[in-house]
C-alpha positions in Angstrom: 0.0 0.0 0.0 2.9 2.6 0.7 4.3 2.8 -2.9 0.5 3.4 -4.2 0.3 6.5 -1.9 3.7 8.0 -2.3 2.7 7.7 -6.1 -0.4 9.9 -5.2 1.9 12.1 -3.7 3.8 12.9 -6.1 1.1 13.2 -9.2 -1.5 15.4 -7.5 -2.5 19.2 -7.5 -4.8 21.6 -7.1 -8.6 21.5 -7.6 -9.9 23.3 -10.4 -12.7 23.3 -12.8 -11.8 24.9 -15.7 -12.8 25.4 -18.8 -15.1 23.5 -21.2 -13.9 23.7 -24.6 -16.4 22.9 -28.1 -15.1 18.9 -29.1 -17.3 18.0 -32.2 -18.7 15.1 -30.0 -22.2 15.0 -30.1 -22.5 15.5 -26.2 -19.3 15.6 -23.5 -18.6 16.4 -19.7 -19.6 19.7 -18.6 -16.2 20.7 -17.3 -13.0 18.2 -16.3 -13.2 16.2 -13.1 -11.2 18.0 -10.2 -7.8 17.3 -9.1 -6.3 16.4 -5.9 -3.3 18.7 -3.7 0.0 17.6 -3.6 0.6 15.5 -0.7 -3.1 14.2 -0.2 -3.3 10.9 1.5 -5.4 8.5 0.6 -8.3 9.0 2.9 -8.4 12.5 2.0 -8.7 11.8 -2.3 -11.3 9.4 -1.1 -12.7 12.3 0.8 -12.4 14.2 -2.5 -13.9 11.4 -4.6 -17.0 11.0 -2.3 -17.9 15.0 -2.3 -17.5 14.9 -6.1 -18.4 11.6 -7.8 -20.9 10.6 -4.8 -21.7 7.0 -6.0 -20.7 4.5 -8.2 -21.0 2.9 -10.9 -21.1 6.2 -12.9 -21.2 7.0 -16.5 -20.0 9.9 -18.6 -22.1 11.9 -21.5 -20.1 10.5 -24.2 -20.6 7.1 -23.6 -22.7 4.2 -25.6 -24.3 1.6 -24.5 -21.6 -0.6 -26.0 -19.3 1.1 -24.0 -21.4 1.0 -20.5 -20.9 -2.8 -21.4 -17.6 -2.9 -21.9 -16.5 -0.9 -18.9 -18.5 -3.7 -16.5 -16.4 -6.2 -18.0 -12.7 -4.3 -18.0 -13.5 -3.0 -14.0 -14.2 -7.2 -13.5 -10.5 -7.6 -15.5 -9.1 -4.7 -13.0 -10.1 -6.0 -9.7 -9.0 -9.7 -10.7 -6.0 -8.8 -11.7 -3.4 -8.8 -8.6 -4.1 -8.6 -5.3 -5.7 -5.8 -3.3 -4.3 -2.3 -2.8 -0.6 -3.5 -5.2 0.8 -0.9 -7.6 -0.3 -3.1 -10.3 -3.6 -2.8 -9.8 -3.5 1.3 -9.3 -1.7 1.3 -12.4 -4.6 -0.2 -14.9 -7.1 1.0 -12.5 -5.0 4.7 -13.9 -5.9 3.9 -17.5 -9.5 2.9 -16.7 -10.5 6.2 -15.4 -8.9 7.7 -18.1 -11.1 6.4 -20.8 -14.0 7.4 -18.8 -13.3 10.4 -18.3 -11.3 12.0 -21.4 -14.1 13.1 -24.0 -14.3 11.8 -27.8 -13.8 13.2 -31.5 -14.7 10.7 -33.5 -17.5 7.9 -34.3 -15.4 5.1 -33.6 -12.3 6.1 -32.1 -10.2 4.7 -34.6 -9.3 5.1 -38.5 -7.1 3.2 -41.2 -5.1 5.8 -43.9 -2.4 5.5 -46.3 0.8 7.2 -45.6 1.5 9.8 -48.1 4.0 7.9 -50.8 6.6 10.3 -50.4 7.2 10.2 -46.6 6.9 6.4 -46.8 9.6 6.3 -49.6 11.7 8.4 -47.0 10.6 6.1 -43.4 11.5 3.1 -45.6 14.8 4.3 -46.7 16.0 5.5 -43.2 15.0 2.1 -42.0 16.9 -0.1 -44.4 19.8 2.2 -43.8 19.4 2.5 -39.4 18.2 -1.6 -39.1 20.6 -3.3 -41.3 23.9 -0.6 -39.9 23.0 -2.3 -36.8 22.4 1.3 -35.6 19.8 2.2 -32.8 19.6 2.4 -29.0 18.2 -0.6 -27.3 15.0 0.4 -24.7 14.3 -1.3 -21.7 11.4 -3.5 -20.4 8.2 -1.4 -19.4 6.7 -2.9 -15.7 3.0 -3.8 -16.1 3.2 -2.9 -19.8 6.0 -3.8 -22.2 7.7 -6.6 -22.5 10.6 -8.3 -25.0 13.6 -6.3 -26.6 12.8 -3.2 -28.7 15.3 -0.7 -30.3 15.0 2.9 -31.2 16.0 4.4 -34.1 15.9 8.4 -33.7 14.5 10.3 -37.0 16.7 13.2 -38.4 15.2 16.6 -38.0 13.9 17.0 -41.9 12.5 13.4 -41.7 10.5 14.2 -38.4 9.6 18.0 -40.0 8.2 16.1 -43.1 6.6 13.5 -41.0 4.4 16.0 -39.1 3.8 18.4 -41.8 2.5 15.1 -44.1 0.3 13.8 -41.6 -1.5 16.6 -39.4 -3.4 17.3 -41.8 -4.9 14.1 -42.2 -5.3 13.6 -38.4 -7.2 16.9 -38.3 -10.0 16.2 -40.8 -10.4 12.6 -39.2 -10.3 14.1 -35.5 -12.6 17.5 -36.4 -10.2 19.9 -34.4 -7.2 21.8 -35.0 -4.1 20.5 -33.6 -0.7 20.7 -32.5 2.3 18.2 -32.5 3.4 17.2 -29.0 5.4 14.1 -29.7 7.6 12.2 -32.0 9.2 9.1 -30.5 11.3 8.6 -33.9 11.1 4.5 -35.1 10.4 1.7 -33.0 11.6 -2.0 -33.9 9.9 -4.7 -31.8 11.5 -7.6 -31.8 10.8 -11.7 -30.8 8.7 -11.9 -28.3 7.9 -8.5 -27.7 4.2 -7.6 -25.9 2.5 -4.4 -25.2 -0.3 -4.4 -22.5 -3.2 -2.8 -23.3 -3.2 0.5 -21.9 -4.0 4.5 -22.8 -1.2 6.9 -23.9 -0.2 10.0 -21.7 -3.6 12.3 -20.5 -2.4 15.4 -21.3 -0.5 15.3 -24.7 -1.2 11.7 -26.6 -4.7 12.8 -27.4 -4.6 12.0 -31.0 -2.1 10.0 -32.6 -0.7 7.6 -35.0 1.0 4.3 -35.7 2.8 4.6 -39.0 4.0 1.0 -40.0 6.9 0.8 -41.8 8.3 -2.7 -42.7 8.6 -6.0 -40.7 9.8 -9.7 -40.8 7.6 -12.4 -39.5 10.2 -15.2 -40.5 9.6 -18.2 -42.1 6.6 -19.7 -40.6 4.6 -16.2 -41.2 2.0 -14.8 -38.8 0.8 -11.6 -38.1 0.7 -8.6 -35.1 -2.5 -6.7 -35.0 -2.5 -3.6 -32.6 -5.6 -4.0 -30.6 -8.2 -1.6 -30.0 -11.4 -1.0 -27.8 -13.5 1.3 -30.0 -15.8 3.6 -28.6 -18.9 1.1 -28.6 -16.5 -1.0 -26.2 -15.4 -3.8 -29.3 -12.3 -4.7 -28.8 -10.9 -4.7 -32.5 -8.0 -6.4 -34.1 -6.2 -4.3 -37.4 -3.6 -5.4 -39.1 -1.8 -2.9 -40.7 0.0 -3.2 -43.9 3.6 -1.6 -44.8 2.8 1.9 -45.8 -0.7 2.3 -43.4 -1.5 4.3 -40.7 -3.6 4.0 -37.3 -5.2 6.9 -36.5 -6.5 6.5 -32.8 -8.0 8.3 -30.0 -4.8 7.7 -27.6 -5.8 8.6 -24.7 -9.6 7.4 -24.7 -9.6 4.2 -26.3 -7.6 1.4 -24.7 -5.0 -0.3 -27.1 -1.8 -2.3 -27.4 -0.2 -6.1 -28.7 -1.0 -8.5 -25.9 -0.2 -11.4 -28.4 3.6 -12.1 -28.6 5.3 -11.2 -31.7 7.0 -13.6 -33.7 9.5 -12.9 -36.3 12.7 -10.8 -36.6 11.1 -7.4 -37.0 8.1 -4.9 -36.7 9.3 -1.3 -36.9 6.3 1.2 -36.5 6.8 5.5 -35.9 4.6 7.0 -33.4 3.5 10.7 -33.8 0.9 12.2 -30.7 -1.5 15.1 -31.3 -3.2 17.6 -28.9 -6.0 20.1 -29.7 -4.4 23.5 -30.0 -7.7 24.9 -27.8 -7.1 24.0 -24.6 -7.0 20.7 -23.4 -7.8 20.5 -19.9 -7.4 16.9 -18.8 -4.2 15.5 -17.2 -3.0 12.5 -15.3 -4.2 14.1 -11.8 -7.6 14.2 -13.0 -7.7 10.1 -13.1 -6.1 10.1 -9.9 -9.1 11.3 -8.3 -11.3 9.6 -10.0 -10.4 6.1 -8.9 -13.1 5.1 -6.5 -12.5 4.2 -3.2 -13.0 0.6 -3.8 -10.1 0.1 -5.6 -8.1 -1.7 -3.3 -10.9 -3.6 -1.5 -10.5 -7.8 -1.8 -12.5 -9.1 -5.3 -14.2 -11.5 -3.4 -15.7 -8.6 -1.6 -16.1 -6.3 -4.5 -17.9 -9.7 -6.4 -20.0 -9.6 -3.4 -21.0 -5.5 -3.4 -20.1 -3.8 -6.2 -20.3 -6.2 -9.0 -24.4 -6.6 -8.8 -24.5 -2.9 -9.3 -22.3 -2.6 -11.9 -24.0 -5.7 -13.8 -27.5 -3.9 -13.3 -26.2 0.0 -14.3 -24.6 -2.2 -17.7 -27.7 -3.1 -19.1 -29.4 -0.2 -17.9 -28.7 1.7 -21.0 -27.0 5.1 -21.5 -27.6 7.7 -19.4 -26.2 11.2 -21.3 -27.2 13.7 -19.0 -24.8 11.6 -16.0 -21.8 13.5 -15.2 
């Protein structure tokens, strides 16, 4: 229990409100869910949580019925995932929130494109040249998240200035809102092995992204390595990009990853991250509070008292003017 609250330490701050700004989504939250002080304990964010949130289960305006359903099942995944009040659990219990709070842009959360021909022509060339130099740094294992051996190979500036000019665009008439580049990891290689735990990228900057796939090995005996999404009807979908494709995703609302090892020699993928350039609100100490107090209760006493509440507000239906 003591690392879980020195990491609510660290990540909280003040309370606010703020501002609500105009998303295309046909309804969202009135205003972002308060934050906590540094230094809160946890009785006090539970004090927080109950003078805010009052009850739960909850739902938020932008949610379907689809989704309602799906969040019954991924709290039941939560809870019976590690023991009570572990780090592990606080972690995906993190990433839960955060798709139930962050609003939506799209219909579905998620989009297939081409990448422009010319920028591919450039990705693919780097990577031939970067991969088979045996050039790269080697990145470490994730805990909770990522596992196997990956390898970074860092973009040159006009490649990376190219990248984002080529492909804003194209995320801002998919998403509906002007926006601004916040991140450009450069080129990822998985290799054997490697898995990524579904999760939600980083609240306040990896709001809409992209997964540009470049080239990749599966060996001899073949296979394949979908990325993994939960779309915003709560289907968890599997897309299998092609060489030359492009995932557009709502990072931070919809959960994704590649639970499924990879097998082969290769899969090398560039990651760009969008935020609106109106304000943008939301931020991890938002999620913080929003964890309910049950969090760190048994499962076989959560099974017992919050489960047949949960079941009963999942069938129930949406309920848009919840907040």
């Amino acid at each position: 229990m003591r690392v879980v609250v020195v990491l609510l330490i660290s990540a909280a701050a003040v309370l606010c409100g703020g501002s609500q700004p105009s998303y295309p989504a046909t309804e969202q939250p009135k205003g972002p869910p308060p934050k906590v002080e540094p230094g809160v304990d946890e009785k006090k964010r539970v004090n927080l949580w109950q003078s805010y949130y009052k009850t739960w289960p909850r739902s938020w305006p932008n949610e379907s019925h689809g989704f309602r359903e799906y969040a019954v099942n991924r709290e039941t995944e939560v809870m019976s995932l590690s023991d009570a009040g572990s780090q592990k659990r606080w972690e995906y219990w993190l990433d839960y929130m955060q798709i139930r709070i962050h609003p939506s842009f799209t219909s579905s959360g998620y989009a297939i494109r081409d990448v422009p021909a010319p920028l591919f022509r450039g990705l693919t060339g780097f990577f031939k040249e970067q991969w088979f130099g045996n050039k790269g740094v080697a990145e470490s294992e994730v805990p909770y998240f990522i596992t196997g051996d990956r390898t970074m190979l860092h973009l040159p500036g006009s490649l990376r200035t190219e990248l984002r000019d080529s492909v804003r665009g194209i995320h801002e008439e998919w998403s509906g809102v002007p926006l601004e580049m916040t991140s450009l990891y450069g080129m990822r290689v998985y290799q054997n092995g490697s898995t990524l735990a579904m999760h939600v990228d980083r609240a306040s900057t990896h709001v809409i992204s992209a997964i540009i796939h470049v080239a990749r090995d599966y060996g001899e005996e073949g296979g394949s390595w979908p990325i993994e999404v939960v779309d915003l009807d709560g289907v968890q979908r599997e897309v299998e990009l092609q060489p030359g494709q492009m995932l557009l995703y709502e990072s931070s609302k919809c959960t994704h990853g590649r639970p499924k090892p990879f097998k082969g020699k290769y899969f090398a993928s560039v990651f760009v991250h969008f935020k609106p350039t109106s304000e943008w609100p939301y931020e991890n100490r938002q999620r913080i509070a929003a964890v309910p107090p049950h969090w760190n209760i048994q499962y076989s006493e959560w099974e017992r008292t919050v489960l047949p509440q949960l079941k009963e507000w999942g069938a129930a239906g949406s309920a848009h003017g919840e907040l």
